[in-house]
Structures are given as structure tokens and as C-alpha cells.
N, C-alpha and C positions, 0 to 999 in steps of 0.2 A: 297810285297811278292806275289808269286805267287803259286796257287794251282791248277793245271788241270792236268788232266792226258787223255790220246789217247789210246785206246785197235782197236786193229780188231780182232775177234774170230768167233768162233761160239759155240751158244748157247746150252749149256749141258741136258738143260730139256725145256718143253713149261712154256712161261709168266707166273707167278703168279698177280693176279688181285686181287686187295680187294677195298674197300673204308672206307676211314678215319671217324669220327664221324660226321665230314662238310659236308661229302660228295663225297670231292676231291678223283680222283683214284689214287691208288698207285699202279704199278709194279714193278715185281722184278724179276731178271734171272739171272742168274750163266753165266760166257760166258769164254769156254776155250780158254785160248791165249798161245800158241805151239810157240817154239825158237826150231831151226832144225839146227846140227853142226855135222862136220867130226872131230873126234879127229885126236891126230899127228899120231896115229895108223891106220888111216883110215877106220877106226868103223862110222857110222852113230849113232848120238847120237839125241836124241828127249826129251824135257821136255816141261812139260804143267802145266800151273799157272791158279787156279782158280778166277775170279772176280766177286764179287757180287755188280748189279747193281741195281741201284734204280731210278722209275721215276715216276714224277707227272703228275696230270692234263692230260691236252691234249697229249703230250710225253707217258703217261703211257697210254690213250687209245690206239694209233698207234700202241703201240706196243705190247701190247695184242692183236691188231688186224689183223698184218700182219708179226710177224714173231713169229719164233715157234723151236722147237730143230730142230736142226741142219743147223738153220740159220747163213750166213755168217751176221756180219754187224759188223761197225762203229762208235766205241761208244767216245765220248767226255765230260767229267764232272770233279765234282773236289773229290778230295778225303776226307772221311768223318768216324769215328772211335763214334760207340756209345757203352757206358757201359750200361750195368744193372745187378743187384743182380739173381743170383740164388739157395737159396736155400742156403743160406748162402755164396755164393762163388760169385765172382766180374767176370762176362763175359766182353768182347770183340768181336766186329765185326767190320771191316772193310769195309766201301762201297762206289762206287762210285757214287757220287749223277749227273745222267747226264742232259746234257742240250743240247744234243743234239745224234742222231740216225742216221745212212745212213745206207742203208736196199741195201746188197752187195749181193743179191741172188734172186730170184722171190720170192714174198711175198706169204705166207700161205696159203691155200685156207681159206678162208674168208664165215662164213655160211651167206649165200644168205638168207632173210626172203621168205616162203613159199607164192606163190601167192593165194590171196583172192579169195573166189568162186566165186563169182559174178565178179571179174575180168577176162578180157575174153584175152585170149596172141594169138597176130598177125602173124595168119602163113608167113612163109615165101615164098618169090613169090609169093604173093595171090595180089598185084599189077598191074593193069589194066590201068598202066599210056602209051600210045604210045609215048611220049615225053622220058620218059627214052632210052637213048642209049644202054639198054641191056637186 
């Protein structure tokens, strides 16, 4: 049998990040994937399917890290449906557990860690080499 499933969307909100009781990270994104048709009437017709994604480990760092709402990207996993009670009533979710990410757009800006005081940043041009040809 086979279970995978291929989306290309982009991302309806920024990553959700948590961590499991182990440790491990888990994210999670919503990613809308848009099907674009001409009726026979010649209408432009547009529908959009929501997909909730779920990823592990190192997968779920990346991508907490680099991409963000309104990211294109590439998602490949299998599909995965969990129950739980609420409140007396039997919920339902559908998600994709991915196993893999292509990041179809420039990645997020990424927060940079703040440099140390006592670290000292190397002007530029401040190079006194004659060997350099420029």
C-alpha cells in the first residue's frame, strides 16, 4: 500500500513550534493549495484546500526557521487522521506527517543572535594587504 501525498502551497500563518515531553520539536503550518479553472462559460474559477502539516525533529526546526506565512514551499509526507474526545464529542484531524520540505521562495529572515560586547566586528576595507588585487 502506499500512503504519500505532494502539496505545493503557501503557508496561511507563521510555523507553530513546540516541544514534545522528550524533547523532540514538533511544527505545525496550515499550507493553502489553490486549483485555478475556466468554466465552459468562461468564468475564472479558483478554490483553495486547507492542509495541516506536521513535522519532526530536525524537519520541524528548518522550518520553524526558514520559512514563514506566505511561503511558497514543497511539501511531501504521508497522510495521518487522529481522534480524540472532546467534551463528550469524538473530534477528527487530518494531517500530513511530512518527511520532507523544498523551500520554493527566499527563506524568512532568520533572527541573527545579537553580537557580544566584548566582541569587536571587522570593518570593512580596513585591509592593508598589497597582494589583494583590489
Amino acid at each position: 500500500m502506499l500512503n504519500q501525498c505532494n502539496f505545493i502551497g503557501r503557508l496561511g500563518r507563521d510555523v507553530e513550534k513546540r516541544y514534545l515531553q522528550n524533547g523532540d520539536a514538533v511544527s505545525t503550518f496550515s499550507l493553502a493549495v489553490s486549483e485555478k479553472w475556466t468554466s465552459k462559460e468562461g468564468e475564472k474559477k479558483e478554490k483553495t484546500e486547507w492542509v495541516k502539516c506536521v513535522c519532526y525533529g530536525k524537519l520541524a526546526d528548518l522550518a520553524s526557521q526558514y520559512i514563514g506565512k506566505g511561503s511558497l514551499v514543497y511539501v511531501s509526507g504521508k497522510m495521518q487522521t487522529r481522534t480524540w474526545d472532546h467534551e463528550g464529542e469524538k473530534k477528527y484531524a487530518t494531517e500530513i506527517i511530512l518527511k520532507d520540505i523544498k523551500f520554493l521562495s527566499p527563506k524568512k529572515e532568520a533572527k541573527e543572535p545579537e553580537p557580544k560586547e566584548e566582541e569587536e566586528l571587522n570593518p570593512i576595507g580596513d585591509d592593508d594587504n598589497p597582494e589583494l588585487p583590489f
